[in-house]
Each structure stands twice: as C-alpha cells, then as structure tokens.
C-alpha positions in Angstrom: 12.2 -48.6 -109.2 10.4 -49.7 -106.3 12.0 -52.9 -104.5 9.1 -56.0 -105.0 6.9 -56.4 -101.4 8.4 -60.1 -100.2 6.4 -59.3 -96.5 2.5 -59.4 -96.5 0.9 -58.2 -93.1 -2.9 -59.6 -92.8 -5.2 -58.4 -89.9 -8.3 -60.8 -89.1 -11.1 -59.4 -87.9 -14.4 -60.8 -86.6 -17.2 -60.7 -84.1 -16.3 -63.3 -81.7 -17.6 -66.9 -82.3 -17.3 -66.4 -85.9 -14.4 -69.4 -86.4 -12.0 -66.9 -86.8 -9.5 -68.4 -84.4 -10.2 -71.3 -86.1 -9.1 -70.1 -89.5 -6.0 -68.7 -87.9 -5.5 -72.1 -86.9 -6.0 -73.8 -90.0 -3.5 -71.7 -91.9 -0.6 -71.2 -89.4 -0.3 -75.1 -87.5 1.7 -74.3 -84.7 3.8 -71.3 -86.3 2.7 -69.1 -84.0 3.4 -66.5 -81.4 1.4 -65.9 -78.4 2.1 -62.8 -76.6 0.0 -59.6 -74.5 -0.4 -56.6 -75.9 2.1 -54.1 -74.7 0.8 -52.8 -71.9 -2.2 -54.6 -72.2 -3.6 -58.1 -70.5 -5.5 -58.9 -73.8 -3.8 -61.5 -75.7 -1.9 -60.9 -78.8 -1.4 -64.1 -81.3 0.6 -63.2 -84.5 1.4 -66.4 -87.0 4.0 -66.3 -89.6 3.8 -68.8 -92.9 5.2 -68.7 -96.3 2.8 -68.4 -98.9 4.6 -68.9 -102.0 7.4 -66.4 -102.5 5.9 -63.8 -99.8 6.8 -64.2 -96.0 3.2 -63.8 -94.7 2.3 -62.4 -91.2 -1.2 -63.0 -89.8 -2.5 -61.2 -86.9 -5.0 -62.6 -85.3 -7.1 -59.7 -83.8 -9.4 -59.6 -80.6 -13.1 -60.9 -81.5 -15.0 -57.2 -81.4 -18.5 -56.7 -82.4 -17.8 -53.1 -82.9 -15.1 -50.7 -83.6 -15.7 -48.1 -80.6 -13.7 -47.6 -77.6 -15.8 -49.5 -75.1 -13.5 -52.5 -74.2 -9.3 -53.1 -74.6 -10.2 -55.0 -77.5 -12.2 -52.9 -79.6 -9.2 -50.2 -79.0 -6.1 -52.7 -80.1 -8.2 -53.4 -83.4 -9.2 -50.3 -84.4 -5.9 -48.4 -83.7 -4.2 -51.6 -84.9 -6.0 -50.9 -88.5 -5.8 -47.5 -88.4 -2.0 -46.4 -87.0 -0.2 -49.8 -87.8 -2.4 -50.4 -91.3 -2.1 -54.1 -92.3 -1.8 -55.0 -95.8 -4.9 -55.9 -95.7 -8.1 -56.5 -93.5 -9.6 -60.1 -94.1 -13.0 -59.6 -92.4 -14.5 -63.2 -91.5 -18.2 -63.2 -90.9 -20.6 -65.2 -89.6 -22.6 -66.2 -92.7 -26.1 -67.5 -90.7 -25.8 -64.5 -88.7 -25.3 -62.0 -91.4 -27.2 -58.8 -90.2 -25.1 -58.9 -87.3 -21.7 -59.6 -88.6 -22.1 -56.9 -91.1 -22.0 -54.0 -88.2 -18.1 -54.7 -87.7 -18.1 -54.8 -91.7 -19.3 -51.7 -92.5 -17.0 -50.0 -89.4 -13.9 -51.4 -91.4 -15.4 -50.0 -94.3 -15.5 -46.5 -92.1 -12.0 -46.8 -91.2 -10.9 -47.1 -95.2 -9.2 -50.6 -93.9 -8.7 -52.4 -97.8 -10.9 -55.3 -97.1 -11.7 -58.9 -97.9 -14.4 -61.0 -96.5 -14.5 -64.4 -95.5 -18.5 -65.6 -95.6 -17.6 -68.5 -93.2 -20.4 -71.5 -92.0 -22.1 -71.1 -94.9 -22.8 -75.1 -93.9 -24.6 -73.8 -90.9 -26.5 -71.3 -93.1 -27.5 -73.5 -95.4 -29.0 -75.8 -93.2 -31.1 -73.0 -91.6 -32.5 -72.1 -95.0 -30.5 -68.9 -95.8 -28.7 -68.4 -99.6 -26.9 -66.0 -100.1 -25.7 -64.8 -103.5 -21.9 -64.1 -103.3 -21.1 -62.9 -106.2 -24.1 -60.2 -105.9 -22.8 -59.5 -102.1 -18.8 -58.7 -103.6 -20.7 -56.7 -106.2 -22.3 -54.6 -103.2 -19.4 -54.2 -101.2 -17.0 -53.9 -104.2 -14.6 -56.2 -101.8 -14.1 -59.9 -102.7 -16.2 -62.5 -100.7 -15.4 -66.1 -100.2 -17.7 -68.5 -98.9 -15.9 -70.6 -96.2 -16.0 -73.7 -93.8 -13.2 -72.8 -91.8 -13.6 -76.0 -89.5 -13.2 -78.4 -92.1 -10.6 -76.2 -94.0 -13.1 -75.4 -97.3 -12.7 -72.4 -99.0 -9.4 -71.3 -96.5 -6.9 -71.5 -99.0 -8.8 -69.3 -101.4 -9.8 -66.4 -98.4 -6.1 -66.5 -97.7 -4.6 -66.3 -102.1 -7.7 -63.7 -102.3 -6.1 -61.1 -99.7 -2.6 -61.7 -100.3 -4.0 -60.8 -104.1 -5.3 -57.9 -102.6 -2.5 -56.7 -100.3 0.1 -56.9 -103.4 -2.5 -54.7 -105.7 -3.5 -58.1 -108.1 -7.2 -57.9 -106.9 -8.3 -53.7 -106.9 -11.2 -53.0 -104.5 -14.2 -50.4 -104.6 -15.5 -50.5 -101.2 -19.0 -48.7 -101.6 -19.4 -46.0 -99.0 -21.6 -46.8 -95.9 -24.2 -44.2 -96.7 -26.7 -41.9 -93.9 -29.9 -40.3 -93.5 -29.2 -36.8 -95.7 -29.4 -34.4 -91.5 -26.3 -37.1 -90.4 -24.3 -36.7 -93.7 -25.1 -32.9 -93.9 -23.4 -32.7 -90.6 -20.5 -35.7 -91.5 -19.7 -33.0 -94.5 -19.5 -30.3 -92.6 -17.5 -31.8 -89.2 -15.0 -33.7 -92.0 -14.2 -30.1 -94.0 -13.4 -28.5 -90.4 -11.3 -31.4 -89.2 -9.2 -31.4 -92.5 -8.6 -28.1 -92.6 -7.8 -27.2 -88.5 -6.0 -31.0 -87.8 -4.3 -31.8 -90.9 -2.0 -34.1 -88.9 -4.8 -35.9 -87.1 -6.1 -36.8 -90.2 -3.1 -38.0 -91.9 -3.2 -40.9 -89.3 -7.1 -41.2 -89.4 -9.7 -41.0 -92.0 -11.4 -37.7 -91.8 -14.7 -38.9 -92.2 -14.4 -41.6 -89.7 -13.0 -39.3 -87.3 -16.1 -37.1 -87.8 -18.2 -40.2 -87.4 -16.6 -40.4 -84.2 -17.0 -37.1 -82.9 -20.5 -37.4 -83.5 -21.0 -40.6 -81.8 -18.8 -38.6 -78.8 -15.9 -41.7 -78.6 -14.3 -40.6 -75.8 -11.0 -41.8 -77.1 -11.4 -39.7 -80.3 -12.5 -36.7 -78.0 -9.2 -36.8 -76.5 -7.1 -36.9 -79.5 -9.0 -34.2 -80.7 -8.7 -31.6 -77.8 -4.8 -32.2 -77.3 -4.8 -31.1 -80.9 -3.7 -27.5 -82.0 -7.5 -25.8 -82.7 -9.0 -29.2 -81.5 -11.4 -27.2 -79.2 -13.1 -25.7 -82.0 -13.8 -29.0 -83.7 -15.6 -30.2 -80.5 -17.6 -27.2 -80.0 -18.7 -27.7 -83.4 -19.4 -31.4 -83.2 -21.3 -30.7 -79.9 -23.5 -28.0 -81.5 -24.2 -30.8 -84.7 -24.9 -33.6 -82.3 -27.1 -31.3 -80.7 -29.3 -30.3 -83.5 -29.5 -33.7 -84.5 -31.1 -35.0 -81.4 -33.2 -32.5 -81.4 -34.3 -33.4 -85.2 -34.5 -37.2 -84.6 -35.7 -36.7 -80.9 -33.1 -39.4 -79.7 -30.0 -40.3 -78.6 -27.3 -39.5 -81.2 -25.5 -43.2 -80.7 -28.8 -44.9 -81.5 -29.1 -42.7 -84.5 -25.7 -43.4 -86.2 -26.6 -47.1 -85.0 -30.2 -47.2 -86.5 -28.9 -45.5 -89.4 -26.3 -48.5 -90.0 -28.5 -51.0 -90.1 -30.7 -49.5 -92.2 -27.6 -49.5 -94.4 -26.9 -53.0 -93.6 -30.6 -54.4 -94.3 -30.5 -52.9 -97.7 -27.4 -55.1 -98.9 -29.1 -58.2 -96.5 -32.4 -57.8 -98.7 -30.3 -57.9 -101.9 -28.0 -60.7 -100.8 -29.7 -63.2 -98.5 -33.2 -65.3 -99.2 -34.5 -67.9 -96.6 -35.8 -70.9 -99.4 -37.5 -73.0 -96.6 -38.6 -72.6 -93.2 -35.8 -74.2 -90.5 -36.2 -77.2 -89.3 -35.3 -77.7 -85.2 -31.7 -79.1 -85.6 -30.5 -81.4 -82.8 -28.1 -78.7 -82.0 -30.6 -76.3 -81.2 -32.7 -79.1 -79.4 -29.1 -79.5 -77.2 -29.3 -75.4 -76.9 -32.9 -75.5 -75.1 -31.6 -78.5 -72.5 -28.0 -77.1 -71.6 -29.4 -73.8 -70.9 -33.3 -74.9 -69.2 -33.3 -73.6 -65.4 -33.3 -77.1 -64.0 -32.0 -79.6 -66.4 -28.5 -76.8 -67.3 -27.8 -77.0 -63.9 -28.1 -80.5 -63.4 -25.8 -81.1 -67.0 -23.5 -77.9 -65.8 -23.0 -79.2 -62.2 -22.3 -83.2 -63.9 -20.1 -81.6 -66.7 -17.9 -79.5 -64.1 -17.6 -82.6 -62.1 -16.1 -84.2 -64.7 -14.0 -81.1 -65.8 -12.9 -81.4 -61.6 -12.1 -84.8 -61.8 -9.8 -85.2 -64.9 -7.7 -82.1 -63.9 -7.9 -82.8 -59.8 -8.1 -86.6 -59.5 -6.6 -87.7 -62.6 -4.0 -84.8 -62.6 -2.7 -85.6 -58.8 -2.6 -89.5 -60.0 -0.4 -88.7 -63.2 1.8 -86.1 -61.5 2.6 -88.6 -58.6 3.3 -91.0 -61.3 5.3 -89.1 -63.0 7.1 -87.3 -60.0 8.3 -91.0 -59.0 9.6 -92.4 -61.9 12.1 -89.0 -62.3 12.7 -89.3 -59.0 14.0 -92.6 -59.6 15.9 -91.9 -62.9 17.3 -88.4 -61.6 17.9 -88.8 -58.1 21.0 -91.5 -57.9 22.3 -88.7 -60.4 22.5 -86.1 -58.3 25.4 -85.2 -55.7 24.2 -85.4 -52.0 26.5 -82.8 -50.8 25.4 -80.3 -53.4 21.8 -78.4 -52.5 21.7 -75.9 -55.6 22.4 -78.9 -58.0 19.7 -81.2 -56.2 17.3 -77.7 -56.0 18.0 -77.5 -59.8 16.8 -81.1 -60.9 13.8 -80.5 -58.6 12.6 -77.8 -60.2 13.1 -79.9 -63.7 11.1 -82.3 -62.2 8.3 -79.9 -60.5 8.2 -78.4 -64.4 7.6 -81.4 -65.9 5.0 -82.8 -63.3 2.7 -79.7 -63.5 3.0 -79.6 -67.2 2.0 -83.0 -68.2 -0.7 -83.9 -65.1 -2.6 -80.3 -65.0 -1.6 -77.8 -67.7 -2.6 -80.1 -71.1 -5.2 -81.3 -69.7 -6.9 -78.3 -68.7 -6.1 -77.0 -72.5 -7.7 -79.7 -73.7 -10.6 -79.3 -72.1 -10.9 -75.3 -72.2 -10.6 -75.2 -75.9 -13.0 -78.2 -76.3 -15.8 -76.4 -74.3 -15.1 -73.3 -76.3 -15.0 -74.9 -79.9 -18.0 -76.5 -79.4 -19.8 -74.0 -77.7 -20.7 -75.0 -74.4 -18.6 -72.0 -72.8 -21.1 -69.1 -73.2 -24.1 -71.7 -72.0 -21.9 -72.6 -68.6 -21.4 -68.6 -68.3 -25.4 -68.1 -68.9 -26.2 -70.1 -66.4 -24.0 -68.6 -63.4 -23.9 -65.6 -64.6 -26.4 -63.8 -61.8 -24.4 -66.2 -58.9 -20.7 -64.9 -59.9 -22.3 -61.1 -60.0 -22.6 -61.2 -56.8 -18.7 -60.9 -56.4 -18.6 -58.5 -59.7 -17.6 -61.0 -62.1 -19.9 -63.1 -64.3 -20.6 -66.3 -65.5 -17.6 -67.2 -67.1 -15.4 -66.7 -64.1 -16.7 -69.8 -62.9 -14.6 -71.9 -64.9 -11.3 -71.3 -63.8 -12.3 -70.8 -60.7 -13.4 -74.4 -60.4 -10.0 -75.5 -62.4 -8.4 -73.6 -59.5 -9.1 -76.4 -57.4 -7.0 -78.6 -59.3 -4.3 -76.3 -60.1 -3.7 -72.4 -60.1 -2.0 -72.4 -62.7 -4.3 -73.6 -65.6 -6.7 -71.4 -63.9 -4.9 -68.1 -63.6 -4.3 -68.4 -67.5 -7.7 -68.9 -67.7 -8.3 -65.3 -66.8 -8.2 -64.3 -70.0 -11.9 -65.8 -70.9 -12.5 -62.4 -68.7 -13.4 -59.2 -71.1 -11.6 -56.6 -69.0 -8.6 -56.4 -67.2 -10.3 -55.3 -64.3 -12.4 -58.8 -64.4 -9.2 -60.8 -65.4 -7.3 -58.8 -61.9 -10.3 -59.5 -59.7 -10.2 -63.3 -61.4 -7.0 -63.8 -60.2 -6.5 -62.4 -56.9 -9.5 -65.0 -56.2 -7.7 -67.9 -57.9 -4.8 -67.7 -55.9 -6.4 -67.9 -52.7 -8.6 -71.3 -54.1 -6.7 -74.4 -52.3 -5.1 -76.5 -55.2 -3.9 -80.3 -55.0 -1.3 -79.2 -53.5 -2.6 -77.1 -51.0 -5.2 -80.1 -50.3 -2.8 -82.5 -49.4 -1.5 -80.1 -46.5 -4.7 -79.6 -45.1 -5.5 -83.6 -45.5 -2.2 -84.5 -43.9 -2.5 -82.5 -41.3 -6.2 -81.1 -40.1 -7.6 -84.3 -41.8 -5.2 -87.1 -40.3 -5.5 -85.8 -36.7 -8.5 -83.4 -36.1 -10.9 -85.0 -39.0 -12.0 -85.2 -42.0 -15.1 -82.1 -40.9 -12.6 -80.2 -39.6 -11.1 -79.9 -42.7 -14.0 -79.3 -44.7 -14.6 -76.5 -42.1 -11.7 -75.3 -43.4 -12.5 -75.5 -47.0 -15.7 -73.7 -45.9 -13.9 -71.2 -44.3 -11.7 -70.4 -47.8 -14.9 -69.7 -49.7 -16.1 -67.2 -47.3 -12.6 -65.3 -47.5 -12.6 -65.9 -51.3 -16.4 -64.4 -51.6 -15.5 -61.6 -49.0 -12.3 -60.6 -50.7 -14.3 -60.9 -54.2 -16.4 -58.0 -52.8 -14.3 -55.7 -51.2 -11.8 -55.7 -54.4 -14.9 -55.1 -56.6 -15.8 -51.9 -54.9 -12.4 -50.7 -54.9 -10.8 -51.6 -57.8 -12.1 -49.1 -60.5 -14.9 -49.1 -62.6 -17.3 -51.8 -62.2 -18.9 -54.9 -63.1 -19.9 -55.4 -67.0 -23.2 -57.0 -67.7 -22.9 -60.7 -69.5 -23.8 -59.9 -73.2 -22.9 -62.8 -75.1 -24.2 -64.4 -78.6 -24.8 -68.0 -78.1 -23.1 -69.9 -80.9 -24.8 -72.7 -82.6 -23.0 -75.7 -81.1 -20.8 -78.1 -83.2 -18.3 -80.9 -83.4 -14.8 -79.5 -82.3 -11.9 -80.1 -84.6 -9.4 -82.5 -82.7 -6.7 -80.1 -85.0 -7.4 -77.3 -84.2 -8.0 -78.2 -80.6 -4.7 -80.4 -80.9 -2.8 -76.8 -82.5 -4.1 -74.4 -79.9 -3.1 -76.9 -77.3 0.6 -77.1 -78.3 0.7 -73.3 -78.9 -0.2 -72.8 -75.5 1.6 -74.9 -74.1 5.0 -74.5 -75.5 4.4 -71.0 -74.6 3.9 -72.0 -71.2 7.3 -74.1 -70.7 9.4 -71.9 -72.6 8.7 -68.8 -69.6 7.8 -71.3 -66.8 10.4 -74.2 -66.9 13.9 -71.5 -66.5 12.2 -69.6 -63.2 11.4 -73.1 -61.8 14.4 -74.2 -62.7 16.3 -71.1 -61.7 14.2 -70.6 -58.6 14.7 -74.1 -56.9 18.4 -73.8 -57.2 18.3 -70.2 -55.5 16.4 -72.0 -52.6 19.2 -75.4 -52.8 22.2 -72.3 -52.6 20.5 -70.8 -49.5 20.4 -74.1 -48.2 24.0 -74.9 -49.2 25.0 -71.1 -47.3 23.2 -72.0 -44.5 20.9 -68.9 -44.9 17.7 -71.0 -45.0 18.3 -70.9 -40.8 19.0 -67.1 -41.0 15.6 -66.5 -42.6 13.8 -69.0 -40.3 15.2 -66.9 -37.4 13.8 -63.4 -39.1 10.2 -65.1 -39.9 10.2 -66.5 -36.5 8.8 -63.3 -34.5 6.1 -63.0 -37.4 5.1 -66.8 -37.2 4.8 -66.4 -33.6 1.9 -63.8 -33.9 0.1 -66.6 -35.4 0.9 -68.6 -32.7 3.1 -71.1 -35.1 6.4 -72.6 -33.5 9.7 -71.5 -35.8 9.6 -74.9 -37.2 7.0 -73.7 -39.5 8.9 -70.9 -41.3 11.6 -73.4 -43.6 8.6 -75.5 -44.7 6.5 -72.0 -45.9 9.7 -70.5 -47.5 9.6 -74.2 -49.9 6.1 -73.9 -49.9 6.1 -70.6 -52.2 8.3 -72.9 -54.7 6.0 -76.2 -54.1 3.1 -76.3 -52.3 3.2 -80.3 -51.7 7.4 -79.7 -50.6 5.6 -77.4 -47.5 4.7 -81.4 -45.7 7.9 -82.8 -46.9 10.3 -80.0 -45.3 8.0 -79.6 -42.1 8.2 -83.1 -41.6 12.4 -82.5 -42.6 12.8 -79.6 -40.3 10.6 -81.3 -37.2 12.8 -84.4 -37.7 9.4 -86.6 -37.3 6.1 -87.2 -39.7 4.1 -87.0 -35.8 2.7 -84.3 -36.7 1.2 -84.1 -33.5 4.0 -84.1 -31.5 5.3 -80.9 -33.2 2.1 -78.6 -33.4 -1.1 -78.7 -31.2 -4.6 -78.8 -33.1 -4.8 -75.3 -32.6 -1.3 -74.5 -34.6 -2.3 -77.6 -37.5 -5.5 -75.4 -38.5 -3.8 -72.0 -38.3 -0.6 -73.2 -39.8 -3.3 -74.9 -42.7 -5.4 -71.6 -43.3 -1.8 -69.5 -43.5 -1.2 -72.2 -46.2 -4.2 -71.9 -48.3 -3.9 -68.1 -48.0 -0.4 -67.1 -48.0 2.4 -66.4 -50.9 1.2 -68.7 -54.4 4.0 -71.3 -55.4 6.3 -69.7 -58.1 4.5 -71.4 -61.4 1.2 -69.1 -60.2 3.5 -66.3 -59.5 5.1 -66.8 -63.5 1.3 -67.1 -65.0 0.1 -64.2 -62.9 3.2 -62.3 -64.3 2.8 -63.5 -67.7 -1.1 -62.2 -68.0 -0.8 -59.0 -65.5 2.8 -57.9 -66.1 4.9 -57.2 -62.4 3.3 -54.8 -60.8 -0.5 -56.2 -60.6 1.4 -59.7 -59.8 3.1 -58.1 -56.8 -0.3 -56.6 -55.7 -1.6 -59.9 -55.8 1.0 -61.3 -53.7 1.2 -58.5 -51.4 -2.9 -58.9 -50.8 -2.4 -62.4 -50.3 0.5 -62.2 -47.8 -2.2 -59.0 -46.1 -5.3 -61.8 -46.3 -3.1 -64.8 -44.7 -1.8 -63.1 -41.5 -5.1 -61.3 -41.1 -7.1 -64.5 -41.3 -5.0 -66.6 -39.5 -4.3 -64.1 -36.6 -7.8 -64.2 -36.5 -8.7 -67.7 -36.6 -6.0 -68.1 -33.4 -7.2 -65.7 -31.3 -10.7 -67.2 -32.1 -9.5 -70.7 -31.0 -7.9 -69.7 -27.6 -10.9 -68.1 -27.1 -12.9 -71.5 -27.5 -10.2 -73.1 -25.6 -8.9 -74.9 -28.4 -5.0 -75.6 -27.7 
C-alpha cells in the first residue's frame, strides 16, 4: 500500500501584472524563501505553509506571457513544469484581460501541466462591464476556476483548498485539448508518431505532442534537445520539411500560424464565456493612466515623483543613518577595548549594518514595491524608455539608477526589475560607478569645502559622462543586444499596506541575514591588519600606483577603508594626515583626482555582497575589475589634463 502524500508542491503561473505575487503573498506572510535560480540571475521565491495535515510548498514562478524559450524566465517555468512537475499548476489570470491571459493557459494545457485557474480582479472586470460565466468557463476547460480578488484576500483560500484538492486526486480534471487548423494537426500527428517512436526517452520527460508543437514553431531550445538525441536528425529533417509545406499552404510565417491558430482557439472559449453587459465608463484610474503617461504632464509628475523617491532615500536616509550611527556610537563605543583594532573593526561593521539597513534599504523597499503594486512602474519605464536606449537598457533602468544616488545597494538589488541578465549586468556595472551618500560627502568635503561648490558639480558632471560612455561600450560588447520595452500597462490600484508590509520583510531579512556576517567579518579583517601593522605594508605597495595618479601615499589607507565604508575614506584620510586641513595635505589638483578615483574605484563591501548575491562571483569580480580599469584610467587622465591647464 502506497504511503499517504503529506508534501503538496504548487507551481503559480501567470502573465506578469496579474496579482500573482500578490496571492503568493497573501497565502505564505513572511514564510518565505528568496533565492536565484541556480545558475541564473532571475529570482527564485519558494513559500512553505501548512495547510491542514499537508506540508504545502508554493513556488512562486517568473511572470511569462508565453511558454517559449525567448527570455530566462519563460525557460525556468516551462522546464520547471515539465522536468520537476509540480503537484499541480494553479494558473492565475487576469480576468479583465482574458483573451490575453488565456495564451499562457492553453500552453500549460500543451505541456499536460494538471491545472487550476485562479480568475483573479474579477472586481476590475466587473466594473469594465465584462461577466464571465465560471462555471460554463471550468466546463470548457474541464479544469476548476475560481473567481478571485487576490488584493483583498476574496476567493484565496478557496484557489488554494481547490488545487491542493487537485494535487491529492479529490478534484479529477479533463483538460480539453487545445485544438488546430486540420494542415497544423495533420502535421502535429505525424511529427508526434515519429518522435515517440525514434526518442522514446525524450518523450518520457516531455509531452510528445508538445514537443512536436515545438519543433514546429522551431524553439531553439527544443531543437537542441532534439539533435543531441540518438536519431534526433531525422526528426528535424522531418519537422523542417512539415514547416515547410505549411508556409507554403498558409503563405506565412509558421510562428504566426501556430499563434493565429491559438487564438482562434482562445476566442471560441472567450465568446462562450465572457459578455460585456454595458459600455465602460472612464474610471478615475484610467483618467490617472492618460496624465501619468501624456508627453508633457508624465514628465513633469515622473520628474516630481523621482524627486521625492530621491529625497526620502538620499536626504532622509543620510539624516536617519547619521542619527542612528551616533547613538550606537555612543552606546557601543565606551564598550569596546582601545587597544584591540579587530574587536573595535567588528562592532563597526555591526554598526555600518545596522545604519545602511534601517536609513536606505527599507525605505527603498517600501517605495519599490509601492510603485509596482500600484502600477506606476511600467508608466515611469514608458516614459524613459527611448532616453535609457540610448545606453542599451530601457525605461525601467531608470529607477535604480536614480536610487543609486542615495545608496548602491538598494539599487543594485534593484537590477532585478531588468528582463535579462545581460540588462541586469549592464544595470549594475553602471550603478556602481553612480556617487552614493557616501561618495557625496567625499566630494563635498573635499572639492566642495575648498575648490567650490561648481567644481564639484563639475565633477558630478563628469561621472555621468563616464557612466553614459561606459553604458555604451559594455552594450556593444557584452552579447546579444538591447530588448525592446514591451510591457502591458496595468490598470492602477490602491496597494495593500500587507502585502507591501510582507514583501518588505522578506526582502529584507534576506538582505541582513547574507549582508550583516561579511560586514561584520570584513571590518574585523581590516581592525587585524591594523592590529599587525600590515595596513602600512599595503600603503607602501599601493604607493607606486597612487603616484601615477599623482596622489601622495597618504591616500592609500583611507581608499583601502573606503572599499569597507565609503564615508570612513574622510575619516581615515583625515586619521592618516593627522589634520582635517585638507589643504595642507593635498593641492586642488590631487582633491579632484583623489575625488574622481573615489567615485570610480572599488564599491564598499555591502555593493560588492548585493552584486554577488544577484550575479554570482564571477560577473561581481568583472564588475569590480572594470571599476578598478575605469578609476585609474579616468583619473590618470583627469591629472595629466590638469597639469596641462596648470592646475597644481
């Protein structure tokens, strides 16, 4: 006898902007896991909840409007359905936008994934005009369908007791078959016979049919499982004769066949399911749609919202974290033995945890998932979309790119808004040479107390120019290329302060559990060199280097503490120069190029632990190495440049 399942595995899949992160969230609190992909910079968020006598386990899949191989995220879900096969699949659609959803449906469908849908802002439908008969829409799908308002929790609790009912075998399903035109299933037939009978291991781990589906739509992914399969060449050659013929009978492109011939499908169940009972009236949402993204007035709101965004994290973060930074001080300080650098390098980098966390990091949570739960985000990356082309990224780089200003941090883990990894590489690289708070205060204190306040914004100047230069150069040679911005515009709504409030934690916890032991860890390596006296040691090897730039030795021990702390690069120049006259140490020449190295060179070790934590170590070391390349290069040149002006 067969030992009772106790373990229910539950996939979610969904286009994106369909409130399926917001389901997630209503059903798992903060029992959850956030995590990459292995081998992949997309994120991976599994929850875990008990669900009467069954130990449930909900993976939250990337939002895909399609099952191809066209992006990471369309390639985790579908070979997470297909190789890893969840209990079940609970599909949650968008149920004023029902044409459109159903394309992922009828894929799952495909893919023989044991499926229940979730019919979610059926509030939003309703208001628009649309009913849509449930029970005659399960009846067509022969899956169940719940109707759902995952933002204010209705109808959650059922979606979840339907598919645990129909991962243990309570509920049986009779998913109709996503029927063709009578040329494409002639040819499915015929390419679905050959595959079973010359890869009868390929289709043990894939649906035959689907994979033929596949071959005819030429997935390169599916392409390449086939050929490094035993007899796989003859397959192809077949499905490259088929695909052949049918072109030549439809006279188009066999992808926009197999795509017209879908929604064909899919308008045949809309017709029978959905009726609009009045004409929509303009909603105040919609009204909010046409200002935020009109050519003059969602640039003005954009440009006043950012500045706001700016401020809280920049102005209000600095304020907080010097708040903060003081009162530890004062409690943990007088604790601390003077004689003892690694213990004094260790509470420092308790402290240096706890003032980026609180001051930059929730904050800038707060506010990301805000803009994206009430649907601002895809408006802001609309609107500067054709500006951040011009650097191969779009519109919604802009973001943390701003946020960068405040904080690297926040904004490197804000790369993964970004599609691709290339876009979420390229994202970063640029981040980390944006001058956060931090980085500000150097340039302040020193080209802004003695030279003036223009010649730091020169300076500032300067940085976008690198930044934008960099941008390009990375973007031709990093491969592949720029992706253009297509993205649905959700109807906007009021965000849930829960689910805002849950994400927030999750994040964040995430954050100080991997952050707060390498800061930790890391300041008391520095306080031991210190203690050993090899802080001198390395000042003396960087030296040579440093004097290239035209920087006195003096400079090195305050860069070495500025890759823990960017603010602690003042504190230990002004420690290792015995004197806060600046001026009597470095000439104006040396303050600028010693500033621009600053902005430039080596991130501070929180970056360096996000960077590592979305791009794994070997992209983070090429970002570091590229920024070390960019410093010396820029500042080198930026000294020779003075002398040659007769700046001293």
């Amino acid at each position: 006898m067969s030992k009772p399942k106790t373990t229910i595995r539950i996939a979610l899949a969904a286009n994106a902007n369909t409130g399926k992160s917001t389901f997630f969230n209503q059903v798992t609190g903060a029992s959850q896991h956030v995590g990459n992909w292995p081998g992949k910079t997309v994120e991976k968020v599994e929850g875990f909840i008990k669900f009467g006598p069954y130990d449930v386990h909900i993976l939250d899949l990337p939002g895909t409007y399609s099952l191809s191989a066209y992006s990471e995220e369309e390639m985790i879900a579908r070979e997470y359905i297909a190789v890893h096969k969840p209990d079940v699949v609970l599909n949650i659609i968008d149920a004023s936008a029902i044409e459109r959803n159903l394309y992922l449906t009828v894929q799952l469908l495909e893919l023989e994934a044991l499926l229940v849908v979730a019919l979610n802002m059926v509030d939003i439908a309703a208001k628009k005009g649309f009913k849509i008969n449930v029970e005659r829409f399960s009846g067509i799908l022969g899956v169940p369908v719940i109707p759902m308002v995952a933002i204010s929790g209705r109808g959650v609790g059922e979606a979840l007791s339907k598919a645990v009912e129909v991962a243990l075998g309570k509920i049986k399903t009779s998913p109709i078959r996503v029927v063709y035109g009578l040329e494409v299933e002639k040819a499915l037939s015929k390419l679905a016979d050959e595959l079973r009978e010359k890869l009868p291991s390929l289709c043990k781990l894939y649906p035959a049919r689907w994979l033929a589906i596949k071959l005819l739509e030429e997935d390169e992914d599916i392409l390449r499982k086939v050929a490094s399969e035993p007899g796989g060449s003859e397959v192809i050659k077949l499905s490259e004769k088929i695909v052949k013929e049918l072109e030549a009978i439809h006279g188009e492109p066999i992808q926009v066949i197999i795509a017209s011939e879908r929604y064909t499908f899919i308008n045949r169940i809309v017709k029978e399911v959905l009726t609009v009972e009045k004409e929509p009236l303009i909603t105040f949402g919609e009204r909010l749609d046409l200002l935020t993204t009109h050519m003059i007035w969602g640039y003005f709101l954009l440009a006043v919202l950012m500045s706001s965004v700016f401020a809280s994290v920049f102005i209000v973060g600095g304020f907080l974290s010097s708040l903060i930074e003081h009162y530890l001080s004062i409690l943990m300080i007088p604790l601390m033995p003077e004689d003892s650098g690694f213990i004094r390098g260790l509470v420092d980098g308790l402290i240096a945890g706890v003032v980026l966390i609180i001051p930059y990091v929730i904050p800038f949570y707060l506010i990301l998932f805000s803009l994206e739960n009430s649907g601002y985000l895809p408006r802001a990356a609309f609107l500067l979309d054709t500006l951040m082309h011009k650097i191969g990224l779009h519109g919604k780089a802009f973001i943390p790119l701003l946020l960068g200003y405040g904080c690297n941090v926040p904004a490197c883990l804000g790369c993964r808004i970004m599609e691709t990894s290339r876009e979420k590489l390229l994202l970063g690289l640029m981040i980390t040479m944006i001058p956060c708070a931090a980085r500000t205060i150097v340039i302040l204190s020193l080209v802004g107390e003695y030279l003036g306040i223009h010649v730091a914004l020169t300076i500032y100047a300067l940085d976008l120019i690198v930044v934008f230069i960099i941008g390009r150069i990375a973007s031709a040679v990093l491969p592949g290329g720029p992706i253009g911005l297509i993205m649905e515009m959700p109807p906007y709504k009021m965000p849930s302060l829960k689910v805002i409030a849950v994400e927030t934690y999750v994040r964040v916890k995430e954050f100080i559990v991997m952050a707060f032991p390498l800061l930790i860890v890391g300041s008391g390596f520095v306080g031991l060199l210190n203690d050993l006296n090899l802080l001198k040691e390395l000042s003396n090897i960087l030296s040579p280097a440093l004097n290239l730039l035209g920087l006195p030795g003096v400079t090195s021990i305050p860069l070495i503490f500025g890759i823990l702390r960017k603010e602690l690069t003042i504190a230990m120049l002004a420690e290792a120069a015995g004197t806060t006259s600046f001026n009597t140490v470095l000439t104006p020449r040396q303050m600028v190029v010693f500033s621009i190295f600053t902005v430039l060179y080596i991130p501070c070790v929180a970056t360096i632990i996000a960077m590592f934590k979305e791009y794994g170590f070997t992209r983070t070391i090429l970002i570091t190495l590229t920024n070390i390349v960019v410093a010396i290069t820029v500042s080198a040149l930026a000294n020779i440049a003075l002398i040659s002006i007769g700046v001293v």
